[in-house]
C-alpha positions in Angstrom: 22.0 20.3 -17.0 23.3 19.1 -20.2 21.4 16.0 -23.0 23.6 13.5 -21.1 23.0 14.0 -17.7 19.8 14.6 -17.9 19.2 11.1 -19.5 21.2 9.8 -16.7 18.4 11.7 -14.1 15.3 10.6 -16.0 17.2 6.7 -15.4 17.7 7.1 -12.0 14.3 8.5 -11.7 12.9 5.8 -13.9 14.7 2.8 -11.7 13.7 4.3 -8.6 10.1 5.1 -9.5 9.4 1.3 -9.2 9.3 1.5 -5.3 6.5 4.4 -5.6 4.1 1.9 -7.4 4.8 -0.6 -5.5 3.8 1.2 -2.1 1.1 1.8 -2.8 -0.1 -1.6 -2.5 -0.8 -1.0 1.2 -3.9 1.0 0.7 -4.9 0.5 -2.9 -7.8 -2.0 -1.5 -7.8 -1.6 2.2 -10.4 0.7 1.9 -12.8 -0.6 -0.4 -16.5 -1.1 1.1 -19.1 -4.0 -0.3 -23.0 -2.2 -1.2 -24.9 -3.2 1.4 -27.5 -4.5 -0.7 -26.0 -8.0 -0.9 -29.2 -9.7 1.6 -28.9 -13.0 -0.1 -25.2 -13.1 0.8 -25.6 -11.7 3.8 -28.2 -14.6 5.1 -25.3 -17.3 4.7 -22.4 -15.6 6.1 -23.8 -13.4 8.7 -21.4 -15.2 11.4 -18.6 -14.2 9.4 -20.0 -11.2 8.8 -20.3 -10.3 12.4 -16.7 -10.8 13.2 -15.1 -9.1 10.3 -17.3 -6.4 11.2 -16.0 -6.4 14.7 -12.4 -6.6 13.5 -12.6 -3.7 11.4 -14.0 -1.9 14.0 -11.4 -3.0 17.2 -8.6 -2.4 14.3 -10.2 1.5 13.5 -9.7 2.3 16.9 -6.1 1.2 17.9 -5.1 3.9 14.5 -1.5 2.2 13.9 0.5 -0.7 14.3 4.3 -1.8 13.4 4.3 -3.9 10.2 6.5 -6.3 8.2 4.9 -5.5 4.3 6.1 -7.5 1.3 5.1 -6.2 -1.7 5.8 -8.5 -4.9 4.7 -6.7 -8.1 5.5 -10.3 -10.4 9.0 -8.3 -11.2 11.2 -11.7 -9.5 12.1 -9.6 -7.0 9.7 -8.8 -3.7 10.1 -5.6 -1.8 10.2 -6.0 2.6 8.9 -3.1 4.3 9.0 -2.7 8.3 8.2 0.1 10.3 5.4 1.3 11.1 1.7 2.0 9.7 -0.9 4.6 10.6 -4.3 5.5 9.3 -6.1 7.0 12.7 -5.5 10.3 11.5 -4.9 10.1 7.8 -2.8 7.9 6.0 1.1 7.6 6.8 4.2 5.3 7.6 7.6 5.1 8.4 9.1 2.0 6.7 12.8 1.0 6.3 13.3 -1.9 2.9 16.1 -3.6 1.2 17.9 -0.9 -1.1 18.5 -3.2 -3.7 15.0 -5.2 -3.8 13.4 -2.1 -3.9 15.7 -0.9 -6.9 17.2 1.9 -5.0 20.8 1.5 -5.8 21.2 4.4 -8.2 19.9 6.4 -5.2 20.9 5.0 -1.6 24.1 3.2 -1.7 23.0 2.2 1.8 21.5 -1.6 2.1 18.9 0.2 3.5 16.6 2.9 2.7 13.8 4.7 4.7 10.8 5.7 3.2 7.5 7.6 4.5 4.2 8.2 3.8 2.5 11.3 4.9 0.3 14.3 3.8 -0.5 12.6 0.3 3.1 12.2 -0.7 5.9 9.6 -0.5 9.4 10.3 0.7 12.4 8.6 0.1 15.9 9.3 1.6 18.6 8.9 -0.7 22.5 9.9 -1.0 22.8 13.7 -2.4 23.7 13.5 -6.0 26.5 15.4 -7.8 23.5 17.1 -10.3 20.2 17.5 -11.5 17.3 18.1 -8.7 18.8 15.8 -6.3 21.7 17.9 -5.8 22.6 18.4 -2.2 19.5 16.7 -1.0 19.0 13.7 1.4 15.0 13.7 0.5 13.1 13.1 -2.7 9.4 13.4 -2.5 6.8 12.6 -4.5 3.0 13.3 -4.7 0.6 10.0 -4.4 -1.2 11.8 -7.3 1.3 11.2 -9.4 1.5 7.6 -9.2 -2.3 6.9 -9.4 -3.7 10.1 -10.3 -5.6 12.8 -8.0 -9.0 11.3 -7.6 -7.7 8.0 -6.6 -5.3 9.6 -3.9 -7.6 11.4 -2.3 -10.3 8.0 -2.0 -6.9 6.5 -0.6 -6.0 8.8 1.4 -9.9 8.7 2.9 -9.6 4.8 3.4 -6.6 4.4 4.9 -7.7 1.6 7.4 -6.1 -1.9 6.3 -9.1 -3.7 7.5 -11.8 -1.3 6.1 -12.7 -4.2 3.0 -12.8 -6.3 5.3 -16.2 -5.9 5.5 -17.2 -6.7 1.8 -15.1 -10.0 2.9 -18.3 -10.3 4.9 -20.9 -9.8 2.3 -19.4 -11.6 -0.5 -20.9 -15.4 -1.7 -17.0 -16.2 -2.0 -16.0 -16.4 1.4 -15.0 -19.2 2.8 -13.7 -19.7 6.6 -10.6 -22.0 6.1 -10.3 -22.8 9.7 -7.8 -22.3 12.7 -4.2 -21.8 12.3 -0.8 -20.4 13.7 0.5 -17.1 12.7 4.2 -15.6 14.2 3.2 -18.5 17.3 -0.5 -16.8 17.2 -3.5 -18.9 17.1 -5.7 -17.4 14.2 -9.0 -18.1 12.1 -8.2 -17.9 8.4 -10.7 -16.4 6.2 -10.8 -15.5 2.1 -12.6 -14.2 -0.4 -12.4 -13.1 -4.0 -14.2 -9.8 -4.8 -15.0 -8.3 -8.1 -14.3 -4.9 -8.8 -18.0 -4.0 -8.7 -18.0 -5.0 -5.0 -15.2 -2.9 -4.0 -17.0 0.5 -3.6 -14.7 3.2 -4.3 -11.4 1.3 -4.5 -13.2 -0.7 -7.1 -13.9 2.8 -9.0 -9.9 4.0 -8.8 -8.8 0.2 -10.3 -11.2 0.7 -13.6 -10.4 4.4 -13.9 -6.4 4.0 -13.2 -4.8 6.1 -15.8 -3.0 3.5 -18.1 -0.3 5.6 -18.3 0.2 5.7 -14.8 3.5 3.6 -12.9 0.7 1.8 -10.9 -1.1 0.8 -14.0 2.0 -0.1 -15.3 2.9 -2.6 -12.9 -0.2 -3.8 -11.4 -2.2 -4.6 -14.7 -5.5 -4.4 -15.8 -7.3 -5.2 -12.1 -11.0 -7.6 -12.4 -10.8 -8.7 -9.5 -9.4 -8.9 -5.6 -8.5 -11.8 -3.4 -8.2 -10.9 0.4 -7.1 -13.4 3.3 -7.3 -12.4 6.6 -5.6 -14.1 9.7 -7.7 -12.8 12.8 -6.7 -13.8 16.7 -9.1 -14.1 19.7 -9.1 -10.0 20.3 -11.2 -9.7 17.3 -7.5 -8.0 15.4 -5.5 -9.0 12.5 -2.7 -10.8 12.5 -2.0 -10.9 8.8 -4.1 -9.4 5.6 -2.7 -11.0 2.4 -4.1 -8.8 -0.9 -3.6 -10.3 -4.6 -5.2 -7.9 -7.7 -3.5 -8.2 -11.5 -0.1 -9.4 -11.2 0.6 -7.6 -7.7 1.1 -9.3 -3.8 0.8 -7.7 -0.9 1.3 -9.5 2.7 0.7 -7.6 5.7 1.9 -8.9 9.5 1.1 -7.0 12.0 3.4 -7.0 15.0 2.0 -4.2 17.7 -1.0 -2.0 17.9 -0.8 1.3 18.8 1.6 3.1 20.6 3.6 4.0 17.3 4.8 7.6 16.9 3.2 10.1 14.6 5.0 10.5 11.1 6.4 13.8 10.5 7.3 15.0 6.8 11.2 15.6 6.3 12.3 19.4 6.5 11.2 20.7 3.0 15.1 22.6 2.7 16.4 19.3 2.4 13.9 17.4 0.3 13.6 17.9 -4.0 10.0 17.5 -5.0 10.5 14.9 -8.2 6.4 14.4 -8.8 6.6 15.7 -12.4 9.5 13.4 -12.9 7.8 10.6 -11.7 4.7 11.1 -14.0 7.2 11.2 -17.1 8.4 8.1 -16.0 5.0 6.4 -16.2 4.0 7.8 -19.3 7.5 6.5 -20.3 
């Protein structure tokens, strides 16, 4: 590959690399878990305690769920996912987003592009390209490790239930219960609360270790804190988790539980591995 079109790669690469960070908004906090030896917070919230408690639980056992996830990283532009979103056995999904939101274009000249999540990598399915490690491919893939670094992958990868923090919601003095509303025609309770970082567990531990270099550092911020609202119907399940930490927005609806099909990686003859590239691009 010559100077030129190598630049040209590392741009494409660059522009597309965007999407990656933004991902992985849906399970940078959803499995953070509160020290359980909060007993003065505890005493005044114990009722709201006990049903976040039982929401987490209900939600652990259905495993997946189809989603609409809109991801706004404070860039003017957000990013739509739908599809669906699994974390029984191990974090995946199988998502479908705006090509250009998700600043695809020199990629997909679809209006759409698919995207998945599963065995600890993302893939992305994008129009072959003349050159360069794209060529004749309709896959690009890349490692989670290289967008957050290994050790916070694998606590992600762990914690893949979106409603696992919802127990530090729970045990926080900041929660408040902001009463009954309607969600997608669904009558809800609407709880929030702001966490520090110290109360996250492990989640907070990969936000104060995130490489600085890294593309999620890069466009989420420096992270001191978490705001989570949660939408929760009469079966004791979510309706809709809203996360905010640093300049990143994630919203969360959830459409169905259960019943979605398991995510299958994309055959590995078709699919270029661009995980190095991706890291340049951060430290870029």
């Amino acid at each position: 590959m010559s100077r030129t079109e190598d630049m040209r790669e590392r741009r494409r690469i660059r522009v597309a690399a965007t999407v990656g960070a933004a991902a992985v908004a849906l399970t940078a906090t959803a499995g953070c878990s509160a020290a359980r030896d909060t007993a003065d917070a505890v005493g005044r919230t114990e009722s709201i305690a006990q049903i976040l408690a039982r929401v987490t639980t209900t939600t652990e056992k259905v495993g997946s769920a189809r989603v609409d996830v809109t991801t706004d990283v404070g860039q003017g532009t957000s990013v739509t996912m739908k599809g669906t979103y699994s974390w029984g056995k191990g974090l995946a999904y199988d998502v479908v987003m705006d090509t250009s939101a998700a600043q695809m274009q020199p990629l997909q000249d679809d209006p759409k592009v698919r995207a998945l999540m599963v065995d600890g990598a993302y893939y992305y399915n994008v129009d072959p390209q003349p050159a360069g490690p794209l060529k004749g491919k309709h896959w690009m893939r890349v490692d989670l490790s290289a967008v957050v670094g290994a050790d916070n992958a694998d606590t992600m990868v762990k914690n893949a239930d979106p409603t696992a923090g919802l127990r530090s919601i729970g045990l926080t003095k900041d929660v408040k219960d902001l009463g009954e509303q309607t969600i997608r025609g669904r009558e809800v309770r609407h709880y929030r609360a702001t966490l520090d970082k110290t109360r996250l567990g492990a989640a907070g531990k990969a936000l104060s270790t995130a490489d600085e270099n890294s593309l999620f550092h890069s466009l989420v911020g420096t992270v001191d804190k978490v705001t989570i609202d949660v939408w929760v119907d009469g079966k004791d399940l979510p309706v809709r988790v809203v996360q905010v930490m640093g300049k990143m927005k994630v919203s969360m609806d959830f459409l169905r539980f259960g019943g979605t099909k398991a995510v299958a990686a994309p055959p590995a003859s078709d699919t270029a591995d661009l995980s190095k590239q991706f890291e340049a691009a951060g430290q870029g």
